[in-house]
C-alpha positions in Angstrom: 85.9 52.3 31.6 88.2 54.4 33.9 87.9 58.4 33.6 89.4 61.2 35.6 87.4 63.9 36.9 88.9 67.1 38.4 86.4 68.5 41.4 87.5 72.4 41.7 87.0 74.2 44.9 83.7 74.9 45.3 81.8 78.4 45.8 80.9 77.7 50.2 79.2 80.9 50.4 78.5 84.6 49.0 81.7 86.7 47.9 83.8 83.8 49.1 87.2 83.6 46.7 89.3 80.9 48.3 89.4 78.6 51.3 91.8 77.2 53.0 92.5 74.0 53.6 92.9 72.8 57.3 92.9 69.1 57.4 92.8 66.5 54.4 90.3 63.4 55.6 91.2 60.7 52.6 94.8 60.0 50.4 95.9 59.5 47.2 95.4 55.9 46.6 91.8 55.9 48.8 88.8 54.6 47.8 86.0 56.7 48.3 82.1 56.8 48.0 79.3 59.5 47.3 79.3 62.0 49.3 82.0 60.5 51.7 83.7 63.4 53.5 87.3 64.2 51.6 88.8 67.9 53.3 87.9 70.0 56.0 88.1 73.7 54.8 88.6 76.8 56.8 86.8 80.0 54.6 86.2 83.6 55.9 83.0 82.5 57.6 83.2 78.9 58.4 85.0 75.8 59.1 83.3 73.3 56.7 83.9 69.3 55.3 83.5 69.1 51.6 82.1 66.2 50.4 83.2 63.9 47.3 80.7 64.2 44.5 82.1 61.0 42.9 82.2 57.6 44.1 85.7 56.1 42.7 89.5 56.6 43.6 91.7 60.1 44.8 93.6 60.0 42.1 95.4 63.3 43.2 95.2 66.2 45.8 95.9 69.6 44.8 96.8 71.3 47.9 98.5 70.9 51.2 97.2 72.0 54.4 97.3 75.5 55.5 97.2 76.2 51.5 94.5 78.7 50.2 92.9 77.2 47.2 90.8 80.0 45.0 87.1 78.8 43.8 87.4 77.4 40.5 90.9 76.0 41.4 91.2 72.0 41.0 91.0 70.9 44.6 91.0 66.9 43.8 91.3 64.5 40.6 89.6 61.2 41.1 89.5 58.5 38.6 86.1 57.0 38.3 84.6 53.8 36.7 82.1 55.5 34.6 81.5 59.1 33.4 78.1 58.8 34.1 79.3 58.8 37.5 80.5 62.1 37.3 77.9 63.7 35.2 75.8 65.6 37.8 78.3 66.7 40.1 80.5 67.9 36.9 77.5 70.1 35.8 78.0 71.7 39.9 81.7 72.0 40.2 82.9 73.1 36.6 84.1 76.5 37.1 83.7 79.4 35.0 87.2 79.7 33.4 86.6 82.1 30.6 90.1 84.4 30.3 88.9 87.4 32.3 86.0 84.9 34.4 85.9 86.9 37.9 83.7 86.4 40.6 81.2 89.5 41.8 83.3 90.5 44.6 86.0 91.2 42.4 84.1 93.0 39.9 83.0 95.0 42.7 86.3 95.9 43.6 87.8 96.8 40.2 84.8 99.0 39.9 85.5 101.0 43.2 89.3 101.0 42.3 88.4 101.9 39.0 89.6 99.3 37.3 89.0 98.0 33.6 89.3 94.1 34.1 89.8 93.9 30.7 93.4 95.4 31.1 94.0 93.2 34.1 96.2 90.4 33.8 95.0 87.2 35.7 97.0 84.5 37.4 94.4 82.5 39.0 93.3 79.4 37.9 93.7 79.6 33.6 93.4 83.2 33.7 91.0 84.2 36.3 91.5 87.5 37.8 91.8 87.3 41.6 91.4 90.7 43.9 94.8 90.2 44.3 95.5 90.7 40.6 93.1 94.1 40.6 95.0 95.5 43.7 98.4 95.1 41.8 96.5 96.6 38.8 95.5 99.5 40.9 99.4 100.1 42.3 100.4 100.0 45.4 99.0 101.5 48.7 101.5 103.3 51.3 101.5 101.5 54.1 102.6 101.9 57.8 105.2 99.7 58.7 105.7 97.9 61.8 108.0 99.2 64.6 110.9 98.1 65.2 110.8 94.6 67.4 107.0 94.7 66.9 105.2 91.3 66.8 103.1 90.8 63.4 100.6 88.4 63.7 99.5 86.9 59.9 96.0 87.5 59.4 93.4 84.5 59.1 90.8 84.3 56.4 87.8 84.8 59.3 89.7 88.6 60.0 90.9 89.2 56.7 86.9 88.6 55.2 85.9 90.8 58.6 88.2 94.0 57.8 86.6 93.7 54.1 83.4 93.6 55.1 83.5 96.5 57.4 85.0 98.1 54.6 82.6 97.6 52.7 79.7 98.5 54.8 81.4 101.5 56.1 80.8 102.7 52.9 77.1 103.1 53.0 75.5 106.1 54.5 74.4 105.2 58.0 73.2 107.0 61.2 72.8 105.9 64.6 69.6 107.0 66.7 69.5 106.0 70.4 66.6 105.4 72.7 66.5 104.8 76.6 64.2 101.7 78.1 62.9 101.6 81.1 63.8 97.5 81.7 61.5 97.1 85.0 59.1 95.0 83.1 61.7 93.7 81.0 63.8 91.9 83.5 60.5 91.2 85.6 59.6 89.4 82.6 62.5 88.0 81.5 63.1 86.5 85.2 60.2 84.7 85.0 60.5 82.9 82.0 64.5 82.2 83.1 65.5 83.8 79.7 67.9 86.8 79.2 66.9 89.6 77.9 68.2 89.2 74.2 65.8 86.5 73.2 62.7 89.0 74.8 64.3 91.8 72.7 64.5 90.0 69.7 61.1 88.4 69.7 60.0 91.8 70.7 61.7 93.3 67.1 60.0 90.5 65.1 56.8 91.5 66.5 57.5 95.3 66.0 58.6 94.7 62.4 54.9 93.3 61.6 53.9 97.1 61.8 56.9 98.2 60.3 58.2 96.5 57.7 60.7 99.2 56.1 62.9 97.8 58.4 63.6 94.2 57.8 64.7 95.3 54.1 67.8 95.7 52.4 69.1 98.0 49.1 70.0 96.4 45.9 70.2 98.0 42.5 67.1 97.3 41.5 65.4 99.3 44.3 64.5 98.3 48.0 63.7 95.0 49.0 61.5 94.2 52.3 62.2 90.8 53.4 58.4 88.4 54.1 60.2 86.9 57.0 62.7 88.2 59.6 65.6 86.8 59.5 67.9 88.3 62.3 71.9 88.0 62.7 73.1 87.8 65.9 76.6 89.0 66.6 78.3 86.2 68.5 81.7 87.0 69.5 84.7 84.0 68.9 88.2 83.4 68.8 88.2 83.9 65.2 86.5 87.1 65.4 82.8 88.3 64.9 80.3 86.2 63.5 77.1 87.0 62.4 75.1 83.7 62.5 71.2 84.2 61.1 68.7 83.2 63.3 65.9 82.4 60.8 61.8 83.5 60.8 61.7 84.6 64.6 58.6 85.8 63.6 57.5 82.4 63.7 59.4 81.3 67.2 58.2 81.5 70.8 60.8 83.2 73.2 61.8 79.8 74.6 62.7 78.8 70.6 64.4 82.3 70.0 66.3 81.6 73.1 67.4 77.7 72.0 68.6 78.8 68.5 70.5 82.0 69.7 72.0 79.2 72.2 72.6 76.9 69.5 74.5 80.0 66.8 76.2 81.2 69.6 78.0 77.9 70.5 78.1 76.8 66.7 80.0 80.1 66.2 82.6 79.3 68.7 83.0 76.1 67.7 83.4 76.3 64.3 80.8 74.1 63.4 78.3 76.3 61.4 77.1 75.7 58.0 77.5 78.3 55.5 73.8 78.6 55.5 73.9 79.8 59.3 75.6 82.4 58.3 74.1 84.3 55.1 70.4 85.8 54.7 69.8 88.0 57.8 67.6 90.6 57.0 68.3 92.6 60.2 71.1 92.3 62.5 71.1 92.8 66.8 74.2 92.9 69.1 74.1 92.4 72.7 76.4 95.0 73.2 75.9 95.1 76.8 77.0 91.5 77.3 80.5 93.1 77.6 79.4 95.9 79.4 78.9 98.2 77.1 76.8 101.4 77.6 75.7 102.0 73.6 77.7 101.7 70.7 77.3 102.6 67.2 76.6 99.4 65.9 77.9 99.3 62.0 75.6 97.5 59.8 75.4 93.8 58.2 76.1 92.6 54.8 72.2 93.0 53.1 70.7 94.1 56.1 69.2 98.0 56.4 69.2 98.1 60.6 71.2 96.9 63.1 70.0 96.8 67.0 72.2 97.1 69.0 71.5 96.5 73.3 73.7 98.4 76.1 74.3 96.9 79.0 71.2 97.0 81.4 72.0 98.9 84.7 70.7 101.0 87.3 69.7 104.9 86.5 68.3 108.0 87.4 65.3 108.3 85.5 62.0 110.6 85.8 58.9 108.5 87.1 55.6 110.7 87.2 57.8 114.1 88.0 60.7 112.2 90.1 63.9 111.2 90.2 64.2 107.5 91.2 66.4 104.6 90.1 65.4 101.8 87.9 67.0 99.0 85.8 67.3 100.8 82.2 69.4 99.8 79.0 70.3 102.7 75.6 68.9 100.9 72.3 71.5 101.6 69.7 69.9 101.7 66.3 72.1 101.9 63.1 70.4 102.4 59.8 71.1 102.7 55.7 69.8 106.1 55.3 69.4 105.2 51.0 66.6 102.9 52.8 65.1 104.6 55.6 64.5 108.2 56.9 65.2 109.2 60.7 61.4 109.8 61.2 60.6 106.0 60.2 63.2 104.6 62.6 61.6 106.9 65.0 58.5 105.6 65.0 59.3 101.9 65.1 61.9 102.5 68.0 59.1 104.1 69.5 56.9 101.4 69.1 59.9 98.7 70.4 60.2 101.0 73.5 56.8 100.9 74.4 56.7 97.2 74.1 59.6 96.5 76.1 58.2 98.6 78.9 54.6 97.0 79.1 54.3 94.3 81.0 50.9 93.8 79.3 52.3 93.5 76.1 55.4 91.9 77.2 53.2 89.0 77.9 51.1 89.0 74.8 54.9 87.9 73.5 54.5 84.0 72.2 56.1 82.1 74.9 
């Protein structure tokens, strides 16, 4: 017996509300199977293919291409030969559709806005109030117009989900300590393994972070939450915009392994090819600030993350050598942290630690290689 099932837009990642959808890979009329590939879908972090969860016919598609379709929203109605067909992928893609059903991002706005969502009027999908709908609650914000002949360029979901986040994180009280490395050993080292030096640097953190462990944490309501393994995001820099992809349990990797999966991010990132997984979880972040150039920065930090490392560009200076002036290859270490988590002596100590590390060539090679 024949039955139609409507699969909604599916939740792709944390916070997301909508994605948008960039190329449809079946019709109306089509035949498909489990797990057959149906719409490619651009969201504010990734360029992903949805699969069908039902093996039967596309009996309708509920969007068009370059159209934003909310989580929860119907996305596709097939019409399948059985409902147990449909029975386990149902239970996954029934959204929450309660009158005043929101997601947490959006309760998290109404809250800073100071919104009560239960005044809020939704017109998302059978009533569900959108962040849309709680900015309209809150009124309207003045705005600085464009000049006169000034070109406006629409905003995509990857910058529109990077403004919010920095937002969002700007909001947390951070401070920025810097440090100065002597890089002789470093790019002595480095040189002979034919690595750069952001792989040594962040095998050099995971190691570091064994001994201090405040840092790979993050704060949550409950109370402060130190990660087991270190799971570091590395800023990768795209024509969409900055991605953070997560490099996972470098404590685990060899500097050759650190270096293939920073490789592997990197180029995901700029080709659009990363799972939604590749980009959630880091427990610390690093920039390679100096790949641009860059002297030291003040790094901003990273959605769950407590620290962000951030590396200037490694150059000659004038430093002080046993009383004298002479030059050597150096870098600044930019260290941004979430002062609720950690106190400026703590972040000391490890940066002192890191330091030390990076400069012994001793140590350098006790790295796992």
């Amino acid at each position: 017996m024949a039955a139609e099932r409507v699969f909604a837009m599916p939740d792709l990642g944390e916070g997301l509300e909508e994605g948008e959808i960039t190329a449809w890979l079946v019709a109306e009329g089509d035949a498909v199977v489990l797990n057959q590939p149906i719409v490619e879908v651009e969201t504010a972090k990734a360029t992903v293919e949805i699969p069908s969860p039902f093996a039967g016919e596309v009996a309708r598609l509920h969007g068009a291409v370059g159209e934003a379709i909310p989580v929860g929203q119907p996305l596709v109605t097939f019409t399948v030969a059985t409902d147990e067909q449909a029975t386990a992928a149902a239970q996954v893609s029934t959204p929450d559709t309660a009158p005043v059903a929101t997601s947490p991002a959006v309760r998290k706005l109404a809250r800073e806005l100071s919104i009560d969502l239960d005044t809020v009027v939704g017109t998302g999908a059978q009533g569900r109030v959108t962040a849309d709908d709680v900015r309209a609650a809150a009124g309207p914000a003045p705005v600085a117009g464009p000049s006169p002949g000034a070109e406006v360029s629409p905003l995509t979901p990857t910058r529109r989900a990077i403004a919010e986040n920095i937002t969002r994180q700007a909001a947390i009280p951070q401070v920025t300590t810097f440090r100065t490395v002597d890089c002789t050993a470093l790019e002595a080292f480095r040189a002979e393994l034919e690595v750069s030096p952001l792989p040594v640097v962040v095998a050099a953190l995971a190691s570091t972070l064994a001994t201090h462990p405040a840092l790979n944490a993050a704060w949550t309501a409950e109370g402060v939450v130190v990660a087991t393994g270190v799971n570091v995001g590395i800023a990768a820099d795209t024509e969409r915009g900055l991605m953070v992809p997560v490099l996972r349990d470098a404590q685990a990797m060899d500097i050759v392994e650190v270096r293939d999966e920073i490789r592997r991010l990197a180029e995901g990132a700029r080709a659009a090819t990363l799972l939604p997984d590749d980009l959630i979880g880091a427990t610390i972040a690093v920039s390679n600030t100096g790949s641009y150039g860059s002297e030291a920065g003040t790094p901003i930090l990273s959605p769950g993350t407590a620290v962000t490392l951030a590396i200037g560009v490694i150059e000659p200076r004038a430093l002080i050598v046993d009383g004298a002036v002479v030059a050597r290859s150096a870098c600044t270490l930019s260290c941004t942290f979430d002062h609720r988590v950690l106190d400026g002596a703590a972040v000391g100590r490890a940066l002192t630690d890191l330091v030390a590390l990076l400069e012994d060539p001793d140590r350098l090679g006790d790295l796992p290689r």
